[in-house]
ZAMARGU-4260 file (C-alpha; in steps of 0.2 Angstrom, whole numbers, plus 5000, padded with zeros to 4 digits):
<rodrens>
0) 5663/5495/5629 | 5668/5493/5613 | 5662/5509/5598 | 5652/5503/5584 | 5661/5504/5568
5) 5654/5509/5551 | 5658/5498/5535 | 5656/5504/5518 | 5638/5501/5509 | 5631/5500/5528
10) 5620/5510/5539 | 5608/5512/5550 | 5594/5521/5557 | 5587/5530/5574 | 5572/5537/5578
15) 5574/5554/5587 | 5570/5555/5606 | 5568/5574/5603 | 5562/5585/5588 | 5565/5602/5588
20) 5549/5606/5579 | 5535/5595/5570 | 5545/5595/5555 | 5561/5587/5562 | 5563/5571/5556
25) 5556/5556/5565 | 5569/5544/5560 | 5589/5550/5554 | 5608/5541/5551 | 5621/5539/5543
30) 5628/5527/5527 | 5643/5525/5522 | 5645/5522/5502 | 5660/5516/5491 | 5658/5525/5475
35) 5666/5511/5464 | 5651/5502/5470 | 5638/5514/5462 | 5635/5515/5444 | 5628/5531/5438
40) 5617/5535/5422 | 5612/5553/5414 | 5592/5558/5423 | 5586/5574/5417 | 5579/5584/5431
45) 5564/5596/5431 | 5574/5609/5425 | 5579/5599/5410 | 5596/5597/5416 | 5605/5581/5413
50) 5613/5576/5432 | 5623/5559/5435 | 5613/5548/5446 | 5613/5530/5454 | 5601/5520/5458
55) 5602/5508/5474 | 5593/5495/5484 | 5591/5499/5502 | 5586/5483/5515 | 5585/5485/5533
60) 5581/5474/5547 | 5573/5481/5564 | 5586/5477/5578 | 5590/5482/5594 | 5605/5492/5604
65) 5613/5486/5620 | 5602/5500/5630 | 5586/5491/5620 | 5581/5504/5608 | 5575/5499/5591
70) 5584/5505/5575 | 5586/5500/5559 | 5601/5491/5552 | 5603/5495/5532 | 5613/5488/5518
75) 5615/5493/5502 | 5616/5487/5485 | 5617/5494/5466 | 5598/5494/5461 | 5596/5484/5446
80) 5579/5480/5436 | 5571/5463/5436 | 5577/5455/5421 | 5562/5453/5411 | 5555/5435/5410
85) 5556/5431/5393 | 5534/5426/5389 | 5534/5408/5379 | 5526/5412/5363 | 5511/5405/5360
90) 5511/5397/5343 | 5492/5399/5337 | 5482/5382/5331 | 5480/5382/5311 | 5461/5380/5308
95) 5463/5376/5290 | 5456/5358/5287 | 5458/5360/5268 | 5476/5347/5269 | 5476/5337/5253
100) 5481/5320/5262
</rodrens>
């Protein structure tokens, strides 16, 4: 049987068989990430201290081990905004009749 081997930037998630009390997690894993990957900016935190932070864009699919339990697979990617779609701008009608020709 061959051992699963973790890459960098993927992961994966397992529900827990057990919980040691009813705040236990129902779901835990493990990610691997490549720092040169993440790119961090300044977040002030409620204390007003300014921490590094980076943002990231988790996917998963629902798979399924050899035994038949379901996990989730994950993948990671540096989160980036949308880039804004850029609104034609609408060019208003000139009402004014008043043209000399």
């Amino acid at each position: 049987m061959s051992e699963y081997k973790q890459t960098p930037n993927n992961g994966s998630l397992f529900t827990q068989k057990t919980k040691k009390n009813a705040s236990s997690p129902d779901i835990t894993g493990k990610m691997m990430l490549k720092k040169s990957d993440l790119e961090f900016e300044e977040f002030t935190d409620e204390n007003g201290d300014s921490i590094q932070v980076a943002k990231i864009r988790l996917s998963a699919w629902r798979k399924k081990t050899k035994a038949g339990d379901t996990y989730l697979s994950l993948s990671l990617n540096t989160w980036k905004p949308d880039e804004e779609k850029v609104q034609p701008k609408k060019i208003e009608e000139d009402k004014n009749d008043d043209y000399p020709f």
